[in-house]
PyMOL commands that place a pseudoatom at each C-alpha (Angstrom):
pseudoatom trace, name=CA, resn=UNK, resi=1, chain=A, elem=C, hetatm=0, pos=[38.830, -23.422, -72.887]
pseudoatom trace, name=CA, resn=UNK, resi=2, chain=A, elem=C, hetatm=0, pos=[41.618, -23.567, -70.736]
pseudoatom trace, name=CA, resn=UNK, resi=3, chain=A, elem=C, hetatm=0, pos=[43.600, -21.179, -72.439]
pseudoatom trace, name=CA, resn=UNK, resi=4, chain=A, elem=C, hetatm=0, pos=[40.850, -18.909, -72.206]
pseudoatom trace, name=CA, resn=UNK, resi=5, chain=A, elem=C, hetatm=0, pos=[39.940, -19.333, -68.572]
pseudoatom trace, name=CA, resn=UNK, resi=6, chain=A, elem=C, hetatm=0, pos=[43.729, -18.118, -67.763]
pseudoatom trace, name=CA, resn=UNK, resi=7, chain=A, elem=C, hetatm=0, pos=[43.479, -15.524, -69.761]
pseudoatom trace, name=CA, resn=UNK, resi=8, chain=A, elem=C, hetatm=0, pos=[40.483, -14.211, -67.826]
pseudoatom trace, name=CA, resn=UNK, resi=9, chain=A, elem=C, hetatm=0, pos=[42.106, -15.099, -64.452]
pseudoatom trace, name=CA, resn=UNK, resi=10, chain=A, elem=C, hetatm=0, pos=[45.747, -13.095, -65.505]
pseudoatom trace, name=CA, resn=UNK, resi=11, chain=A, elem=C, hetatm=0, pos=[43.380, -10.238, -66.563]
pseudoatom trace, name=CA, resn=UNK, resi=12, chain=A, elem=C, hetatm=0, pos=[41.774, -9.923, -62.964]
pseudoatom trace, name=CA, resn=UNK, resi=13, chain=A, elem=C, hetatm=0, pos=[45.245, -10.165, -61.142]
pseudoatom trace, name=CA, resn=UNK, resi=14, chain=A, elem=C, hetatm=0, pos=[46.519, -7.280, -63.394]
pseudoatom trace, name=CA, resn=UNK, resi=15, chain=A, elem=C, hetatm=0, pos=[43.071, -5.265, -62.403]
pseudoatom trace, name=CA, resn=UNK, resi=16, chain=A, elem=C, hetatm=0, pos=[43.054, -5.522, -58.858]
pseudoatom trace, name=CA, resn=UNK, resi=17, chain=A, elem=C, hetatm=0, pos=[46.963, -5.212, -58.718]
pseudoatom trace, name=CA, resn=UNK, resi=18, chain=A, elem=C, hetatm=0, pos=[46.424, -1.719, -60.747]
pseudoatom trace, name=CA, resn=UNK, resi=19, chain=A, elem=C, hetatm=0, pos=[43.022, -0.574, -58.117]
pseudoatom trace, name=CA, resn=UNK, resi=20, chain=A, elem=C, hetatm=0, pos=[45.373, -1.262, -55.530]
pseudoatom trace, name=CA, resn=UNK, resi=21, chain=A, elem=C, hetatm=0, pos=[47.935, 0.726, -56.878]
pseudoatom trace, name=CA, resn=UNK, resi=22, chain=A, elem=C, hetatm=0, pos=[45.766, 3.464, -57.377]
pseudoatom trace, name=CA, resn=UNK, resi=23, chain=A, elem=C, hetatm=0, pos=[43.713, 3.567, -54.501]
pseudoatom trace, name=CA, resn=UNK, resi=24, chain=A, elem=C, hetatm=0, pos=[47.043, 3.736, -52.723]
pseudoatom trace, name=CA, resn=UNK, resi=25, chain=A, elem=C, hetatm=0, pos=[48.319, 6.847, -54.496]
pseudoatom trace, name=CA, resn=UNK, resi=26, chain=A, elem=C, hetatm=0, pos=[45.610, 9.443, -54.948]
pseudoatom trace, name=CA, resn=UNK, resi=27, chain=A, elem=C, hetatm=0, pos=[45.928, 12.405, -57.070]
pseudoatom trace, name=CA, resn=UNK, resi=28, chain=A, elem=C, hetatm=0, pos=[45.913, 11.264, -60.076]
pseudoatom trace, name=CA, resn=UNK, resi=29, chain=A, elem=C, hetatm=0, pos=[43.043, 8.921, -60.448]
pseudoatom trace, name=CA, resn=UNK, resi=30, chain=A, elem=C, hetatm=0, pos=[40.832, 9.148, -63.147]
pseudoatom trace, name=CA, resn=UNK, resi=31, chain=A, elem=C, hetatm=0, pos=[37.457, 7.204, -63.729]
pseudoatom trace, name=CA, resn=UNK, resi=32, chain=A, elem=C, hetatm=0, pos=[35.536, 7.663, -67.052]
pseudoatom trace, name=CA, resn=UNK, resi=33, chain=A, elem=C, hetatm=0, pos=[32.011, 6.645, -68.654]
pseudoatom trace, name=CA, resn=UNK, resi=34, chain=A, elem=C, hetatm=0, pos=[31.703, 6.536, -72.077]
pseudoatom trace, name=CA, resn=UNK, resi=35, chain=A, elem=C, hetatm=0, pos=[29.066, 5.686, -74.869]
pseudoatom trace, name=CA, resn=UNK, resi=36, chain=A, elem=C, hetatm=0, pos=[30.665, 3.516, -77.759]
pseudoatom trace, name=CA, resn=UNK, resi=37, chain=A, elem=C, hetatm=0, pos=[29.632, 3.566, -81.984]
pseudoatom trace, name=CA, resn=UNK, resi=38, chain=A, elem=C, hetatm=0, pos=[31.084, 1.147, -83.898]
pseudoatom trace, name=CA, resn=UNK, resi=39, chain=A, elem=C, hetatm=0, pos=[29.870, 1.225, -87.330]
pseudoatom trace, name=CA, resn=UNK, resi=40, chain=A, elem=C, hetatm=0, pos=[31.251, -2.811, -89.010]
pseudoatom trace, name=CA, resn=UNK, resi=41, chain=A, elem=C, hetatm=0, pos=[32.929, -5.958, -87.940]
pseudoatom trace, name=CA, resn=UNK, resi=42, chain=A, elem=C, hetatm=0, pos=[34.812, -6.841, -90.750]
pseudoatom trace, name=CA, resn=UNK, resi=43, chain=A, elem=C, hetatm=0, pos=[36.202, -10.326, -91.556]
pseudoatom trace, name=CA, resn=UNK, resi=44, chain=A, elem=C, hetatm=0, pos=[34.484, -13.674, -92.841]
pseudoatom trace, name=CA, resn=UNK, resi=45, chain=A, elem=C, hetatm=0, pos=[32.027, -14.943, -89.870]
pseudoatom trace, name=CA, resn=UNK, resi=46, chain=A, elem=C, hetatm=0, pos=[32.108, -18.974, -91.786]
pseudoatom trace, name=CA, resn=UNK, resi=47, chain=A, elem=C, hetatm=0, pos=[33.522, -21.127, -93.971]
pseudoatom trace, name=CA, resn=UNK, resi=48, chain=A, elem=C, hetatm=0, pos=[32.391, -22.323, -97.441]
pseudoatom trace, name=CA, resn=UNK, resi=49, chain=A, elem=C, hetatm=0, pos=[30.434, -21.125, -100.599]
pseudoatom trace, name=CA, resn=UNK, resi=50, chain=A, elem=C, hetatm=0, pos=[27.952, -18.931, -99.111]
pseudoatom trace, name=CA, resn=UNK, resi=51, chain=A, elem=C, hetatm=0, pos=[29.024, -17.659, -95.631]
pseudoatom trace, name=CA, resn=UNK, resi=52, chain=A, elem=C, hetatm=0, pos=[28.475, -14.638, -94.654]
pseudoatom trace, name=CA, resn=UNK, resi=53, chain=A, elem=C, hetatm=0, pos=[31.249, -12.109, -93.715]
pseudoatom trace, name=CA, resn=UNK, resi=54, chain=A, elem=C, hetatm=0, pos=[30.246, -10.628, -89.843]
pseudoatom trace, name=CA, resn=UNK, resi=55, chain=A, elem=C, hetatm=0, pos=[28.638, -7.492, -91.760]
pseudoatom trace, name=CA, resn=UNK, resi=56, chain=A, elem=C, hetatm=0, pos=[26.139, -9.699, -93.545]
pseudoatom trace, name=CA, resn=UNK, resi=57, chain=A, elem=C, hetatm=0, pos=[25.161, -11.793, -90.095]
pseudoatom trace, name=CA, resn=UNK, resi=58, chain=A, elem=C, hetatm=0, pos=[25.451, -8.339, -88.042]
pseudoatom trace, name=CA, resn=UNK, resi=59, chain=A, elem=C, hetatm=0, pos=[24.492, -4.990, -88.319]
pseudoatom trace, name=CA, resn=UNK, resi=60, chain=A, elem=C, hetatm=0, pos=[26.670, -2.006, -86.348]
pseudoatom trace, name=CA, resn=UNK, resi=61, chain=A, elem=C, hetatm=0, pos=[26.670, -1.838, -82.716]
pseudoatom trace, name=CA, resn=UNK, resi=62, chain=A, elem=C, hetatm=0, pos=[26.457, 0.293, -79.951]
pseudoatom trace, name=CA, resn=UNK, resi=63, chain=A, elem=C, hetatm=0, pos=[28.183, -0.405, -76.172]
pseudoatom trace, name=CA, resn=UNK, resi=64, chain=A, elem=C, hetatm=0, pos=[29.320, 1.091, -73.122]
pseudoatom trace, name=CA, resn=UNK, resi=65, chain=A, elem=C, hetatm=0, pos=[32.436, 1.620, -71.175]
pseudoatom trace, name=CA, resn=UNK, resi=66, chain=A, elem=C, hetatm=0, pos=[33.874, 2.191, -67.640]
pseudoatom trace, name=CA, resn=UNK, resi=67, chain=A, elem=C, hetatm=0, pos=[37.829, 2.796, -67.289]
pseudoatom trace, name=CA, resn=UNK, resi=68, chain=A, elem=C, hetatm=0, pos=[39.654, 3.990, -64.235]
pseudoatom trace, name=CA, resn=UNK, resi=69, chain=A, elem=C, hetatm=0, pos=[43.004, 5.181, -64.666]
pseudoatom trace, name=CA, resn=UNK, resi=70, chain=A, elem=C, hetatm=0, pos=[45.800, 6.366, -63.134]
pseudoatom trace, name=CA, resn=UNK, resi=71, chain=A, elem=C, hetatm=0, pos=[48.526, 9.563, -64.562]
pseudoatom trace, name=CA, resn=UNK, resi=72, chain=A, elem=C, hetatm=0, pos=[51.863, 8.230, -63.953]
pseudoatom trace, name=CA, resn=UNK, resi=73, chain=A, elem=C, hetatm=0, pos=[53.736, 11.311, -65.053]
pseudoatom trace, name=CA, resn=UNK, resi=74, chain=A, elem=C, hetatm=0, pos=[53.179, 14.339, -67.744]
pseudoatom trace, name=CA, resn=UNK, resi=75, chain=A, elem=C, hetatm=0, pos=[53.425, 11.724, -70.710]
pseudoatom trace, name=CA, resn=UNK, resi=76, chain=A, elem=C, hetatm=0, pos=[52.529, 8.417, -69.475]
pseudoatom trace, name=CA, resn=UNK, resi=77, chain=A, elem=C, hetatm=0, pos=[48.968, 6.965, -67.729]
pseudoatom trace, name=CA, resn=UNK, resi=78, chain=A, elem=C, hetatm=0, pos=[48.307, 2.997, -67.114]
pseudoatom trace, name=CA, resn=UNK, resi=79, chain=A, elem=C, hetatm=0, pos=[44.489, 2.142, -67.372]
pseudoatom trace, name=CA, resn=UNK, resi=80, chain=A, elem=C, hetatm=0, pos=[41.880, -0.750, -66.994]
pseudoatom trace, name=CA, resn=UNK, resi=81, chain=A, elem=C, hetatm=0, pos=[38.838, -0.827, -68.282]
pseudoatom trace, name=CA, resn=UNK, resi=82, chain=A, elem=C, hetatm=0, pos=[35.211, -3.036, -69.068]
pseudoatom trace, name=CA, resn=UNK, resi=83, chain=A, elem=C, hetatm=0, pos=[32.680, -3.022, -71.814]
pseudoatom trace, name=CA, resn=UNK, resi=84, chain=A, elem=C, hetatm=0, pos=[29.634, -4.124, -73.292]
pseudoatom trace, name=CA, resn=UNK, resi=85, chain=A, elem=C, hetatm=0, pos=[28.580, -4.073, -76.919]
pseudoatom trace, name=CA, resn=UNK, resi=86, chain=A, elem=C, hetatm=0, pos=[25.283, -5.394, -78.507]
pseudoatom trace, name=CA, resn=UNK, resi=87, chain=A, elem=C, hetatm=0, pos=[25.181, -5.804, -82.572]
pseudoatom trace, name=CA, resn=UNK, resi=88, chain=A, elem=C, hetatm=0, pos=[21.642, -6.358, -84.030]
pseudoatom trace, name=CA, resn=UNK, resi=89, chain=A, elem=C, hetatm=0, pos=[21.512, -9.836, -85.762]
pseudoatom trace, name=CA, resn=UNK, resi=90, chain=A, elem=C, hetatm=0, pos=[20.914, -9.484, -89.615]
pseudoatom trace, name=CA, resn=UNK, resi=91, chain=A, elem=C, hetatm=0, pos=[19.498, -11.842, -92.366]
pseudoatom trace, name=CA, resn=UNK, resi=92, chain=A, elem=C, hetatm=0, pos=[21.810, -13.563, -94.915]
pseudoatom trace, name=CA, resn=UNK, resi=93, chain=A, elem=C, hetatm=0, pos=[20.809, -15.868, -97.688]
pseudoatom trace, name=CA, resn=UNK, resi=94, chain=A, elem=C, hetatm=0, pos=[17.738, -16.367, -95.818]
pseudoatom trace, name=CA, resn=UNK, resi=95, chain=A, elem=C, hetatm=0, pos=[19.092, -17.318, -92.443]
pseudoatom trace, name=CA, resn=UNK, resi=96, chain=A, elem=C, hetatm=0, pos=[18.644, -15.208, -89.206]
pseudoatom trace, name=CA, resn=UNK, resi=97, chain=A, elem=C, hetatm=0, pos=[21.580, -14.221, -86.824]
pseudoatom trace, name=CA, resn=UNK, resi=98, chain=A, elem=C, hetatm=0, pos=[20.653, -13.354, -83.246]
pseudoatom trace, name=CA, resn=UNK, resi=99, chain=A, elem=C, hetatm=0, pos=[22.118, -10.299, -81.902]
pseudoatom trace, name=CA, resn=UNK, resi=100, chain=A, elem=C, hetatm=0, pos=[25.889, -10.753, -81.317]
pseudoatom trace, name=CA, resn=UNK, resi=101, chain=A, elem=C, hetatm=0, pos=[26.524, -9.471, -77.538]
pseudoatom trace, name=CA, resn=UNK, resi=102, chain=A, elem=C, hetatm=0, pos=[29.991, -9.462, -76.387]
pseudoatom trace, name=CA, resn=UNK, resi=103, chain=A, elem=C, hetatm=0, pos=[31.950, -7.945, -73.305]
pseudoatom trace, name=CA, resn=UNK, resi=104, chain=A, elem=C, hetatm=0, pos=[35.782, -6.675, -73.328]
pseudoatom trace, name=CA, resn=UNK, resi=105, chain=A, elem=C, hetatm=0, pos=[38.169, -6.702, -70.354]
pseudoatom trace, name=CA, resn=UNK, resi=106, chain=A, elem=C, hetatm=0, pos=[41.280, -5.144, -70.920]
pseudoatom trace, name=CA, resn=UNK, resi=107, chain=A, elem=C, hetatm=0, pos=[44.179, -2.887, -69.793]
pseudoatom trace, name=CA, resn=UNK, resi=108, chain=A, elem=C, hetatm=0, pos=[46.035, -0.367, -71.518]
pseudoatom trace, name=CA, resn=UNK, resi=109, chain=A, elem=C, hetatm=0, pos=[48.419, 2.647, -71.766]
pseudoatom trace, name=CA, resn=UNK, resi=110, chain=A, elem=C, hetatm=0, pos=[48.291, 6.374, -72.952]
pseudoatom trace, name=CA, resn=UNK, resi=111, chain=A, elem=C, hetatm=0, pos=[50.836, 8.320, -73.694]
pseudoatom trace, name=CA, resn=UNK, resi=112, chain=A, elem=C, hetatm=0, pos=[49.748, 12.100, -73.557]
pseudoatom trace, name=CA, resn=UNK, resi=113, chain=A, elem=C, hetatm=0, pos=[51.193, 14.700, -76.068]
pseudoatom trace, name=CA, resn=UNK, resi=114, chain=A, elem=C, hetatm=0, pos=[52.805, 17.989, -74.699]
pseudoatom trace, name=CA, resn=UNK, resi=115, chain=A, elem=C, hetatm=0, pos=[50.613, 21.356, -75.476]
pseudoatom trace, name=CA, resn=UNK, resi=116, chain=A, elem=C, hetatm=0, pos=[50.688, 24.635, -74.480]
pseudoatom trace, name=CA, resn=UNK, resi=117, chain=A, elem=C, hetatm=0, pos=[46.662, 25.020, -74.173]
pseudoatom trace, name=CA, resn=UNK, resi=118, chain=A, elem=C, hetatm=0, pos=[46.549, 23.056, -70.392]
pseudoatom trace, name=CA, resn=UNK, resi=119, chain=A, elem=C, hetatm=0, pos=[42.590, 22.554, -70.749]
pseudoatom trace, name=CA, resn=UNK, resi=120, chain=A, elem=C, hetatm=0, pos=[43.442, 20.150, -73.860]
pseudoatom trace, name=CA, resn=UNK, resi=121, chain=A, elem=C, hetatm=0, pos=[45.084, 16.653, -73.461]
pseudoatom trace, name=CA, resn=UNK, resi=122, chain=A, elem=C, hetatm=0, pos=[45.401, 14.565, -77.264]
pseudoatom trace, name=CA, resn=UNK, resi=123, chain=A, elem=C, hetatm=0, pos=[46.960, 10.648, -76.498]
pseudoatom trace, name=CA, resn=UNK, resi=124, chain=A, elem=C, hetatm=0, pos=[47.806, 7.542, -78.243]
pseudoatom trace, name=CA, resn=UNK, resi=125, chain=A, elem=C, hetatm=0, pos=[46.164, 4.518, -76.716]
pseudoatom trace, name=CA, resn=UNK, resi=126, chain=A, elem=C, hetatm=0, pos=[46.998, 1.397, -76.932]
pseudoatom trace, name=CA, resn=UNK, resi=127, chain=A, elem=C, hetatm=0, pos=[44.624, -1.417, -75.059]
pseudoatom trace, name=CA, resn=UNK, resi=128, chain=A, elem=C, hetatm=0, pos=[44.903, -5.416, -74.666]
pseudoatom trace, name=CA, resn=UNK, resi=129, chain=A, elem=C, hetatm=0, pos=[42.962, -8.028, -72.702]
pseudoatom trace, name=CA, resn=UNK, resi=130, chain=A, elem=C, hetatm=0, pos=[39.814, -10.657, -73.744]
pseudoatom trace, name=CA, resn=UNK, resi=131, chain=A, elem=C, hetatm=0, pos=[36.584, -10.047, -75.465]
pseudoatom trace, name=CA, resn=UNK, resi=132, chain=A, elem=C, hetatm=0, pos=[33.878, -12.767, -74.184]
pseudoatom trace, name=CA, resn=UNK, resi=133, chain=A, elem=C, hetatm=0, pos=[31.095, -13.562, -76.705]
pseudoatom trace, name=CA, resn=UNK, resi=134, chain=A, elem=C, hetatm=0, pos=[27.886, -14.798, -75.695]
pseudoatom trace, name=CA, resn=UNK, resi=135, chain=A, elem=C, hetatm=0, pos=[26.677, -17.629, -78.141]
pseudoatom trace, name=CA, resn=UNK, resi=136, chain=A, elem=C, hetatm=0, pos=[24.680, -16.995, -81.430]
pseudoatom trace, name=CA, resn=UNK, resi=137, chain=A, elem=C, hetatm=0, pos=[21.591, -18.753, -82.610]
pseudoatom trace, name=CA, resn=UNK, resi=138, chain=A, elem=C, hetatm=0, pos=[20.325, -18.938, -86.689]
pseudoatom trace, name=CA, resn=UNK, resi=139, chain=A, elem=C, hetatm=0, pos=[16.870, -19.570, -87.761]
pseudoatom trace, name=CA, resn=UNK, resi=140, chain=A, elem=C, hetatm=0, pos=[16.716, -20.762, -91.097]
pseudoatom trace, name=CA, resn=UNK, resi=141, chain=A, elem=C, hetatm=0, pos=[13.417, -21.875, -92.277]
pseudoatom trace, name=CA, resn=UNK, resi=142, chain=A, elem=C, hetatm=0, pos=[11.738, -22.245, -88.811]
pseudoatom trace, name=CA, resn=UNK, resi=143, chain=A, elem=C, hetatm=0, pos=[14.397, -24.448, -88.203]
pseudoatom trace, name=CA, resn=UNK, resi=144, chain=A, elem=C, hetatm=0, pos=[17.090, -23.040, -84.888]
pseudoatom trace, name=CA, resn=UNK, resi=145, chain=A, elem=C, hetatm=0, pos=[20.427, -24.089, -84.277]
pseudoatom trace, name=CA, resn=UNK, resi=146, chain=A, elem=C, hetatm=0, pos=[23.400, -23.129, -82.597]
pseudoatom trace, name=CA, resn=UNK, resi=147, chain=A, elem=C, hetatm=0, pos=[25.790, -21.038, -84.810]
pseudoatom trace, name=CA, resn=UNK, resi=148, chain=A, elem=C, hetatm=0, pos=[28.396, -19.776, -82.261]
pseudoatom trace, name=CA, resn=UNK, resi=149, chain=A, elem=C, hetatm=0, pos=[29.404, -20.851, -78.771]
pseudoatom trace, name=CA, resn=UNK, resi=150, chain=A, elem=C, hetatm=0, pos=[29.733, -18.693, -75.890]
pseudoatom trace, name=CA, resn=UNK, resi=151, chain=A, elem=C, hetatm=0, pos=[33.820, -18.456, -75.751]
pseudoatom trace, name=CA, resn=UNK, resi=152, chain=A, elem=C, hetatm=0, pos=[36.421, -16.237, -74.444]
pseudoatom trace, name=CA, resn=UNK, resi=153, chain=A, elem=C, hetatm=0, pos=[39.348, -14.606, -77.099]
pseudoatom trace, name=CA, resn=UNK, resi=154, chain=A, elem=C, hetatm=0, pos=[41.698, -12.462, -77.297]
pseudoatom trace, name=CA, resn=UNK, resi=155, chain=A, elem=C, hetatm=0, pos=[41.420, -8.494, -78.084]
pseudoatom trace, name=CA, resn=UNK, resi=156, chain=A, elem=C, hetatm=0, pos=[43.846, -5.457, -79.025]
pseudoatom trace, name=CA, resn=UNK, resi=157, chain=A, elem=C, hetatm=0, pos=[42.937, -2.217, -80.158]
pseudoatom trace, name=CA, resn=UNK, resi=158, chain=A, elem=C, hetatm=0, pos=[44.843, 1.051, -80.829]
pseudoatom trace, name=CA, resn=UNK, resi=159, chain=A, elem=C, hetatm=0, pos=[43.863, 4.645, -81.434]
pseudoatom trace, name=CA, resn=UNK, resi=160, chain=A, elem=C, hetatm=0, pos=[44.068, 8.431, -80.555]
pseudoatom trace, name=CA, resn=UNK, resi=161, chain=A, elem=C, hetatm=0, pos=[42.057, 10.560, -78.876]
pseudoatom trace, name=CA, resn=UNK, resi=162, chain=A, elem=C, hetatm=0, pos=[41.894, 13.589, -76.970]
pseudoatom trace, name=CA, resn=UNK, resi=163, chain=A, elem=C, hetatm=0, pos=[40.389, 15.505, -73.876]
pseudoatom trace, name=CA, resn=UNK, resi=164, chain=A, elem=C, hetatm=0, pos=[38.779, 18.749, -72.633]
pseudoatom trace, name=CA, resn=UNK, resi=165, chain=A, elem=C, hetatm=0, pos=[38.866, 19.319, -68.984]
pseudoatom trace, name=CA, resn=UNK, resi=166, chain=A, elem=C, hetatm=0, pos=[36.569, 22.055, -66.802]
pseudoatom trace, name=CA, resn=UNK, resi=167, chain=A, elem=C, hetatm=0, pos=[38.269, 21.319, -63.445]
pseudoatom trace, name=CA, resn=UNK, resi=168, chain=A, elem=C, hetatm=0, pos=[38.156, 18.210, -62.274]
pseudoatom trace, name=CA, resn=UNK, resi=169, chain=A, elem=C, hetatm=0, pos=[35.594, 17.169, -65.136]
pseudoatom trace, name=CA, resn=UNK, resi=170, chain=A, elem=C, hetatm=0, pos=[36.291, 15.723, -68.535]
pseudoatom trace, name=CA, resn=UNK, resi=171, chain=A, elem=C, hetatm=0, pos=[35.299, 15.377, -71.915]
pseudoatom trace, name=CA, resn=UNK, resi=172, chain=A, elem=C, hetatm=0, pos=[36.582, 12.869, -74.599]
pseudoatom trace, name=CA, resn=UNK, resi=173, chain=A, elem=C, hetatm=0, pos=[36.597, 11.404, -77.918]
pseudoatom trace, name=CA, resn=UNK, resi=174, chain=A, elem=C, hetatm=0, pos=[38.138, 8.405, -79.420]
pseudoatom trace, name=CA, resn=UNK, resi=175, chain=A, elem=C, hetatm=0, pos=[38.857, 6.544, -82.567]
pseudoatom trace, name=CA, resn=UNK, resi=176, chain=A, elem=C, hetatm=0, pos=[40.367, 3.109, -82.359]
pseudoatom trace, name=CA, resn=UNK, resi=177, chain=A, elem=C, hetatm=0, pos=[41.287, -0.069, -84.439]
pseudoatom trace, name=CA, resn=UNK, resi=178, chain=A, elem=C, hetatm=0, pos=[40.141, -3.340, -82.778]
pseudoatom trace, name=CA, resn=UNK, resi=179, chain=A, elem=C, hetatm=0, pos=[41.474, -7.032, -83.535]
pseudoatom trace, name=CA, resn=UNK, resi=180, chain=A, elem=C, hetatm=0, pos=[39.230, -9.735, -81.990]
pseudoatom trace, name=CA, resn=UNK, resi=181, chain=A, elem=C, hetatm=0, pos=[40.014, -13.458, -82.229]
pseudoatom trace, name=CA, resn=UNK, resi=182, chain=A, elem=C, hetatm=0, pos=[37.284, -16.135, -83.704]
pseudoatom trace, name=CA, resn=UNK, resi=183, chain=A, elem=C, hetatm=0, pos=[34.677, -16.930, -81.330]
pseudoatom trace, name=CA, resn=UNK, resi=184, chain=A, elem=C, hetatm=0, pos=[34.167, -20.713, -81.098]
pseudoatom trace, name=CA, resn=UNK, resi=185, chain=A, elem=C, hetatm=0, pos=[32.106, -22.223, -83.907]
pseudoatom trace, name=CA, resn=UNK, resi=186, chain=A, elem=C, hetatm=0, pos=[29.300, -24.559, -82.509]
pseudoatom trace, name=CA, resn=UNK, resi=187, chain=A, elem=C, hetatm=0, pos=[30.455, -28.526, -82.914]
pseudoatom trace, name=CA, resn=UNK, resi=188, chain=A, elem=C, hetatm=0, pos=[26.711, -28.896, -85.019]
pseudoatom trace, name=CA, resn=UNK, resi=189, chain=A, elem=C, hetatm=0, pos=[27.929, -26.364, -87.525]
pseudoatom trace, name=CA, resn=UNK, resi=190, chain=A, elem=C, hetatm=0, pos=[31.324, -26.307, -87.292]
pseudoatom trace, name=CA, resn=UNK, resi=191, chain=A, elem=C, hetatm=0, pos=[32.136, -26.208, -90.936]
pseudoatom trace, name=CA, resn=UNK, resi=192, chain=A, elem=C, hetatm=0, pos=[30.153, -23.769, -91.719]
pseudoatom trace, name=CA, resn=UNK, resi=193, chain=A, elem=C, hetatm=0, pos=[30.020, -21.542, -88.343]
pseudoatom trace, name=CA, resn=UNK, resi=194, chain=A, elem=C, hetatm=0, pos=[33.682, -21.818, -88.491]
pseudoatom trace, name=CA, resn=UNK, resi=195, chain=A, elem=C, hetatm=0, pos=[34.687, -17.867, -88.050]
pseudoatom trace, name=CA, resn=UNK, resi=196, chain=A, elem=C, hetatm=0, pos=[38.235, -15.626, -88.731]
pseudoatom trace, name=CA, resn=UNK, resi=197, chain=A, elem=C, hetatm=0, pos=[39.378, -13.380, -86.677]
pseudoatom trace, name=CA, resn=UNK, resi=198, chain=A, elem=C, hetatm=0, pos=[37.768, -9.998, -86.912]
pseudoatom trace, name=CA, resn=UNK, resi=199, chain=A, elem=C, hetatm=0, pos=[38.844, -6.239, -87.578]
pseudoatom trace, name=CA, resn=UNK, resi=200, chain=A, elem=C, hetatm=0, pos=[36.709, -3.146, -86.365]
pseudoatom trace, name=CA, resn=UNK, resi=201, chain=A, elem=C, hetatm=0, pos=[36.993, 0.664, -85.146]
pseudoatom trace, name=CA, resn=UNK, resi=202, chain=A, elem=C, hetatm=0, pos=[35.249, 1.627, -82.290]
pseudoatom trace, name=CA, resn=UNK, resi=203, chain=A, elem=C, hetatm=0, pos=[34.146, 5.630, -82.169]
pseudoatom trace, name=CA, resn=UNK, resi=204, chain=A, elem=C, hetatm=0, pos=[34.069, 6.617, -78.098]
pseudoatom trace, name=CA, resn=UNK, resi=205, chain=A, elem=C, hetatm=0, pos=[32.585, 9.324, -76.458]
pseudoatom trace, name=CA, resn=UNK, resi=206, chain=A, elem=C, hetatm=0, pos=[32.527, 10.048, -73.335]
pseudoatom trace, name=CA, resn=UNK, resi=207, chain=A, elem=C, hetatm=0, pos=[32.928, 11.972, -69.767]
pseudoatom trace, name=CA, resn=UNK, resi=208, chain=A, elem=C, hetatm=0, pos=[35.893, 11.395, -67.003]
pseudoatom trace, name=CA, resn=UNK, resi=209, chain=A, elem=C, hetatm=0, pos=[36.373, 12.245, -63.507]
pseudoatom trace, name=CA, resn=UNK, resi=210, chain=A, elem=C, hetatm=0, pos=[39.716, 13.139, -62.124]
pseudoatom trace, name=CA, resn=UNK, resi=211, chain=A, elem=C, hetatm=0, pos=[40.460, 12.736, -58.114]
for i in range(1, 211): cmd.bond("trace and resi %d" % i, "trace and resi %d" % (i + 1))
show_as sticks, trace
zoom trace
């Protein structure tokens, strides 16, 4: 818990040192609003004969995103960024996830091809920060109990995209990789609610602002 609560805190230091930063320099500030797909969660979501992997418990989900960044040069941008995601519980072996709602803080970096057609801008992104999950509940047989505890983990995720601008308007797409780190099995279930790590890839869409 510890761990985690520095993690959160070194995040936050690294956010407002980039707003000010930005704020600071204008000119080349960006802020975007995006809608987010992501289709699986792959990776086993317990221990033991039996448990399900995280696409048996969950189905795919759908979030949100805000990001402000800011261009350091023709190649090279520096960004920081918040989510939300939902993912509708499923059934498995006759017990009943709740939905799985988790939020990402992160920051990241771009690095922006060269092309001759200005109006286009295709990057490489690479993001890393904390994912916080909320805790999960199962129903099995009218019977509840605590699967997951709320818990805060590591994230990283890579990708490419690109972007179409119409003055000082944006739009963009996005395909990524995502690692998240176990959420925190519940002590009443621990050796079965015992999770891995996860793997998934996020599909963004969305519209940015540049100052």
């Amino acid at each position: 818990m510890k761990k985690s609560i520095v993690v959160v805190w070194m995040v936050f230091v690294f956010m407002s040192l980039f707003a000010t930063r930005v704020f600071a320099e204008p000119g080349a500030f960006s802020l975007s609003l995006a809608g987010q797909y992501i289709p699986f969660i792959s990776g086993d979501a317990g221990k033991g004969d039996g448990a399900p992997k995280y696409d048996d418990a969950f189905d795919g989900g759908l979030g949100v995103a805000v990001e402000a960044a800011y261009r350091l040069d023709s190649h090279l941008s520096v960004l920081a960024g918040i989510g939300y995601e939902q993912f509708s519980g499923d059934s498995h072996q006759g017990v009943s996830f709740d939905d799985l709602d988790i939020m990402t803080l992160y920051l990241g970096g771009k690095y922006h091809f060269p092309v001759k057609e200005k109006n286009w801008d295709p990057y490489l992104k690479v993001d890393i920060g904390t994912v916080y999950f909320d805790s999960v509940d199962i129903s099995y047989q009218g019977v509840d109990a605590d699967y997951w505890d709320s818990s805060w983990n590591l994230m990283v995720e890579a990708g490419i995209g690109t972007e179409y601008t119409f003055s000082n308007l944006g739009v963009f797409c996005e395909i990524k990789v995502r690692y998240m780190d176990s959420p925190d099995a519940s002590s009443e279930l621990r050796e079965y609610s015992d999770a891995d790590s996860s793997w998934s890839i996020p599909l963004t869409i969305g519209i940015n602002y540049h100052f």
